[in-house]
N, C-alpha and C positions, 0 to 999 in steps of 0.2 A: 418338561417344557411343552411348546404346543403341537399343533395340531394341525393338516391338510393334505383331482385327481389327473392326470393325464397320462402319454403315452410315450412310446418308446423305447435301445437296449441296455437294459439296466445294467451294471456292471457289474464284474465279476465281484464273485463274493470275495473278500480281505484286499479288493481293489482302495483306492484314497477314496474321501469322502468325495461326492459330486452336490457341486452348490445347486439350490434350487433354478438359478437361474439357465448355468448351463443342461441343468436336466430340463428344462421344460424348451430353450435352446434346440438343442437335438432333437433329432429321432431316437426317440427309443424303443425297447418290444413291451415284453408286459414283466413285471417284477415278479412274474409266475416264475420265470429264468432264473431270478435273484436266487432262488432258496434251491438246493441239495435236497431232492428229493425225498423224502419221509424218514429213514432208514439210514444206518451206515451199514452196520456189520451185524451180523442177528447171532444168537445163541441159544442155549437151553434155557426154559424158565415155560412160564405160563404165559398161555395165547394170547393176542392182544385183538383188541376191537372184534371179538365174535369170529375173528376167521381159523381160529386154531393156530395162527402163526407162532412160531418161536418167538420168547422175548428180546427184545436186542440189547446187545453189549455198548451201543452207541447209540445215540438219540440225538438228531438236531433242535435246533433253536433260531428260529427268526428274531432278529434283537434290529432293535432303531437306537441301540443305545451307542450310538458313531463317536461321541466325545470323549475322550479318554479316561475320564474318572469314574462315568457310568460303564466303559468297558472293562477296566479293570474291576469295578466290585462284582459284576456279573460272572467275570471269569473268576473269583473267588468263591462264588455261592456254587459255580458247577465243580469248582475244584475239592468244593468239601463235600457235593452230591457225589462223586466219583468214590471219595473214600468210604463215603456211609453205605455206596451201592455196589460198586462196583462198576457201574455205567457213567459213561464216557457221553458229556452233550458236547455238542460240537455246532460252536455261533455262527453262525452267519449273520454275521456284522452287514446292515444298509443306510447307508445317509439316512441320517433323520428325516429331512425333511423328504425325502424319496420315498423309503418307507411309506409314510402315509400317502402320499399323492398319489401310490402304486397298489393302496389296499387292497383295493376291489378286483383290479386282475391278479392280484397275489394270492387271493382268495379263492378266488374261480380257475386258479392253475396249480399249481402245486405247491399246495404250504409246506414249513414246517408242522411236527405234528405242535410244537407249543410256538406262541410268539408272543411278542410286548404287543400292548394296547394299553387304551383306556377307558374308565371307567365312563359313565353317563348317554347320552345319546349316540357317542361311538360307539360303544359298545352295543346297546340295544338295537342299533339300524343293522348292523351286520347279524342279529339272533335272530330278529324277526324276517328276512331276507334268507335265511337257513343257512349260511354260509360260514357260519363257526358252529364249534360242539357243544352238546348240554355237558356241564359238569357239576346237575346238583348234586350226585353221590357224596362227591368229592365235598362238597359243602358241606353235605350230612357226617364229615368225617373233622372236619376241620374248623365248622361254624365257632365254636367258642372260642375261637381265637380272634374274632371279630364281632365290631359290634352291631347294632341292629342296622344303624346305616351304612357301616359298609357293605353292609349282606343286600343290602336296598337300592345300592351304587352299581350292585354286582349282577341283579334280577331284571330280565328282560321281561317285556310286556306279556307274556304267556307263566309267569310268575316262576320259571325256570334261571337257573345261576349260570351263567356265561362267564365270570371272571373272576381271577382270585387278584387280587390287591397287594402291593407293597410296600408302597409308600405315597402320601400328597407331600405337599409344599405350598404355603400361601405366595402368592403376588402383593409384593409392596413396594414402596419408594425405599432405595435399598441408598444410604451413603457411607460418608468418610466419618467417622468420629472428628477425627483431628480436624480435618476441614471447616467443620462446623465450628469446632472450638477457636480455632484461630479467628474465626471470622465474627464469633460470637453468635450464629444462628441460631434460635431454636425451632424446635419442630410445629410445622401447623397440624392445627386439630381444623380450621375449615380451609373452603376453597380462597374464600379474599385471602388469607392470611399465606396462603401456600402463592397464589400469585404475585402478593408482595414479594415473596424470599425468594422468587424466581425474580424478579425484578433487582433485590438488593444483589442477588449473585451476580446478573449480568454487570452490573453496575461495576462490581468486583473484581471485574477479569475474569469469572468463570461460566464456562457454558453452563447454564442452569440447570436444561433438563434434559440426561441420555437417551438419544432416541437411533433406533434402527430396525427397517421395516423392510429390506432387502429380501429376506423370506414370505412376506405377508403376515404373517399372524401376530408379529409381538404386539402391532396396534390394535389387537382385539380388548390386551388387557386395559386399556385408556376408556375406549370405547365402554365395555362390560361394568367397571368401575363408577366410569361415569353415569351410566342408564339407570347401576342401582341405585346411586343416590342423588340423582333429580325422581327420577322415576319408581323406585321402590324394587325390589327382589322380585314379584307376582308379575309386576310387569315385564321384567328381561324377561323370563323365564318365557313369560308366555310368545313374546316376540320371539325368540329361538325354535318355538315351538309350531312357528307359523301363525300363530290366533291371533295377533296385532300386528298392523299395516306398517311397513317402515315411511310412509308416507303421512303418518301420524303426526301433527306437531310436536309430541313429545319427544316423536327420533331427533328431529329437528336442532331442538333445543338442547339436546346433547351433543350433537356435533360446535351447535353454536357456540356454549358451552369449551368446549373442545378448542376453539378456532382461540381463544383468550388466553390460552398457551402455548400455541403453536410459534409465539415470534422465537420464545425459548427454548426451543429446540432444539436439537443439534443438526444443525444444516447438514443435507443431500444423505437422508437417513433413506433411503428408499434405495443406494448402492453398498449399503453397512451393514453387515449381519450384525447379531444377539451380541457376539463375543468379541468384535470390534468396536461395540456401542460401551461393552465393560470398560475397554482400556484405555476413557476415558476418568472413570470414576477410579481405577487402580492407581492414575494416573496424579489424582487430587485435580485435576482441572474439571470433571463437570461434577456439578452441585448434587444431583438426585436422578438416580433411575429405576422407572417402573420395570419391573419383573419379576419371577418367580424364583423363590431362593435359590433356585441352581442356580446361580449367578458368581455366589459363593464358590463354586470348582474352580472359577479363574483368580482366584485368590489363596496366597501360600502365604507359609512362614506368619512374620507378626502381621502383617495386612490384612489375617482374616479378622485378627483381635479388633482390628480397627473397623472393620464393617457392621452397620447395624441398618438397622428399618425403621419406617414410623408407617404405618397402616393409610391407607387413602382416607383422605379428610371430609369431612362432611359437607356437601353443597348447599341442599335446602336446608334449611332448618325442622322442616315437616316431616325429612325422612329422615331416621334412625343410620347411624352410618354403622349395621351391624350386618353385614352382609359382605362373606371377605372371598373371594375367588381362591380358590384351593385343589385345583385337580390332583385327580389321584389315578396315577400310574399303576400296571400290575399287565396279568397273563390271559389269554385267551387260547380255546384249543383247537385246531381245523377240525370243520366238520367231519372228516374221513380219514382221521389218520390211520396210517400203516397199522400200528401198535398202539392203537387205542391205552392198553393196561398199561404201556410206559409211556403213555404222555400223560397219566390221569396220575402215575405214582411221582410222578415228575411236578405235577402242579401240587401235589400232595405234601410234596416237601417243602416247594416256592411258600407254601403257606403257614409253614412252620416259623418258629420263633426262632431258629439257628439260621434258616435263610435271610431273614430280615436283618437279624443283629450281624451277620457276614456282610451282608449287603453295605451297611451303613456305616461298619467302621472303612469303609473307603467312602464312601459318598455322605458324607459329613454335611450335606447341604438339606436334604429330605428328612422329614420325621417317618417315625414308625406309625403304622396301622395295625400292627399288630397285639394283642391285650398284654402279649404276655412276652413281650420283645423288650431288652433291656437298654433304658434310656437314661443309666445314670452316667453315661458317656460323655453324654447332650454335650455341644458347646455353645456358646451363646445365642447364637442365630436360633439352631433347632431350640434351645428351651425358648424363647422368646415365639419364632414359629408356632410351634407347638400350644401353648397359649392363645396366640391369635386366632388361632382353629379353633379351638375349645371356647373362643367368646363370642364366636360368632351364633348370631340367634338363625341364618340362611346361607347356604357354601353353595358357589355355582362353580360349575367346572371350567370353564373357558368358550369360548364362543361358538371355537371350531370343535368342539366337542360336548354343546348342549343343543347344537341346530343341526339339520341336516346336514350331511358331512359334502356331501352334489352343492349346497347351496355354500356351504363352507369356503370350498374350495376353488369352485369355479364363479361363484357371485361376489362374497364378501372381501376377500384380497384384492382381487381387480378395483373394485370401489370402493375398498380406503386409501389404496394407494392414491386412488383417482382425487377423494380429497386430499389427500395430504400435498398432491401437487397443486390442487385448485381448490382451492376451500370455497370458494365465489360459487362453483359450480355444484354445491351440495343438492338441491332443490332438482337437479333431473339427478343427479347421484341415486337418491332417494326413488324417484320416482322408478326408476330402471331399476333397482335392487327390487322392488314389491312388485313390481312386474314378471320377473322370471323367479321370486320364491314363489309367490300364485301359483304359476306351472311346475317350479319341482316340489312343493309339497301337495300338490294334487293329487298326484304319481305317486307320493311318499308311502 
């Protein structure tokens, strides 16, 4: 899922999740607190990170993986490093969305020696900043189990490997089969044709389009979708990247764009988390919702049978609607860990094909990244996923994790939420977002 900083006491580790709201609500210290210091219990073996230390018999793990179904396959994958090793990791589970908003003093206080991240310009701001580990050894051991672009997802700007990879998942309009079928819908290939069907649903009795923006980021994927296809993959990319003004008529035009589906929406989404927005569509009352296949974990039994996608639809005509948002998930290592050698044999194994195929027979919602990971499991979602990725001719990762993660976090949230309440009010919206990226990609 996505991506975003501030401050205050992060809660104990195996404490309940904390909503973004209440954690930005409080005081809190620094998420340096969150994590169990590098170490549990040490033993005999070889020294680790250059200082001669014993290797240890436990190893922690920073995990954002707070949801149930990513926590259980993760404690699967350390449960069969335990058997293969001997070594015991030991999670330290943090809100998702805490986690990131907490990166940077987690970073700068005491990591785990491995934790979850992601691929792209999150990845890369924290390599070049020095505040995670080089791990290209560990590439040069494990490279052919990946392909060139995830080795490319994984290389920060000094052409060194920062991350091993586990699995993406595309973003799409995810519905009901059945739904569709009672009602007769079929799926739009462009935009008039998808505002109709959001038109005949309400008509229907059904909320058309699930929306929940309670966190800030899920309306990134609306936004990102929509940019690339009025405005082309070169261009998000480069807007993310600070080289294009958001004050540009072409942002403009995207929100505009945007505002011609907002009547459809699912009213007062800005108090709804991700997984409140689902139990609608579980539900059969709302028609279609944007998101990223994890979406899939809140669905059991035959309901998953009944879940399917249709890819975001084509706006211009001029642009190719080949360009699918697809972040990709995976590990990073603190710059200093304790036991350097058992967090590096640790990622060693994350990037094996028993970790990924462990991984995923619980997390049924993500494809594999890996070459040599076994995918005749698939069930309909991931082979259909799976495909989507593969036709796409450009894969962006997500907004809060192709731009500066400062301008992410403390720019971009505040001012989609601020449209989403006032769409009227886009034009200084804009003007204020280009105004304070100017100043933090300056600094960048």
């Amino acid at each position: 899922m996505s991506d975003t900083s501030s401050t205050g006491p992060s809660p104990a580790v195996g404490s309940s999740p904390v909503s973004r709201r209440a954690f930005l609500g409080g005081g809190m210290a620094t998420l340096g607190a969150l994590a169990v210091p590098g170490l549990a219990a040490c033993g005999s073996g070889n020294g680790g990170g250059g200082g001669g230390k014993a290797a240890a018999k436990t190893i922690t793990f920073g995990s954002n993986g707070s949801d149930a179904v990513p926590k259980k396959a993760y404690q699967a994958v350390f449960d069969l490093y335990q058997q293969k090793t001997g070594i015991k990791v030991k999670v330290n589970t943090v809100d998702h969305n805490t986690f990131q908003e907490q990166i940077n003093n987690y970073l700068q206080g005491r990591p785990d020696p491995v934790f979850t991240w992601f691929a792209g310009n999150r990845m890369k701001y924290f390599a070049k900043k020095g505040l995670v580990g080089d791990i290209s050894d560990v590439w040069a051991k494990v490279g052919s189990n990946f392909s060139d672009a995830m080795k490319k997802a994984s290389t920060g700007e000094d052409g060194k490997q920062y991350f091993i990879p586990i699995y993406n998942y595309p973003w799409a309009w995810f519905y009901r089969k059945s739904v569709f079928a009672k009602h007769g819908y079929t799926v739009p290939k462009t935009w008039d044709e998808f505002i109709a069907l959001a038109k005949k649903m309400k008509k229907d009795g059904l909320t058309p389009i699930g929306f929940a923006d309670k966190d800030g980021w899920p309306a990134f994927g609306t936004f990102d979708y929509l940019d690339m296809r009025i405005n082309g993959y070169d261009f998000h990319i480069n807007l993310m990247d600070g080289k294009e003004s958001w004050e540009d008529p072409k942002v403009k035009k995207v929100f505009d764009t945007w505002r011609e589906a907002l009547p459809y929406h699912q009213t007062q989404s800005l108090g709804r988390i991700w997984q409140e927005g689902a139990q609608g569509l579980q539900k059969g009352t709302t028609g279609m919702y944007l998101l990223g296949a994890f979406v899939a974990q809140q669905f059991t039994g035959k309901s998953v049978d009944d879940l399917d996608f249709f890819p975001f639809p084509q706006v211009d005509t001029n642009v190719p609607a080949d360009a699918v948002e697809a972040p990709i998930d995976g590990f990073m290592m603190s710059r200093r860990p304790k036991d350097e050698t058992g967090a590096k044999k640790l990622l060693t194994f994350l990037a094996s094909a028993d970790a990924e195929n462990t991984y995923l027979k619980t997390d049924s919602s993500d494809v594999a990244v890996n070459k040599q990971a076994d995918t005749s499991h698939y069930n309909a979602i991931q082979k259909k996923s799976a495909a989507l990725i593969a036709s796409a001719k450009s894969i962006s990762q997500f907004l809060d994790r192709d731009s500066n993660p400062t301008f992410a976090s403390t720019v971009a949230i505040s001012s989609f939420q601020s449209y989403i309440k006032d769409p009227a009010s886009i034009g200084s919206i804009l003007k204020s977002m280009q105004k304070q990226a100017k100043s933090i990609y300056a600094g960048d």
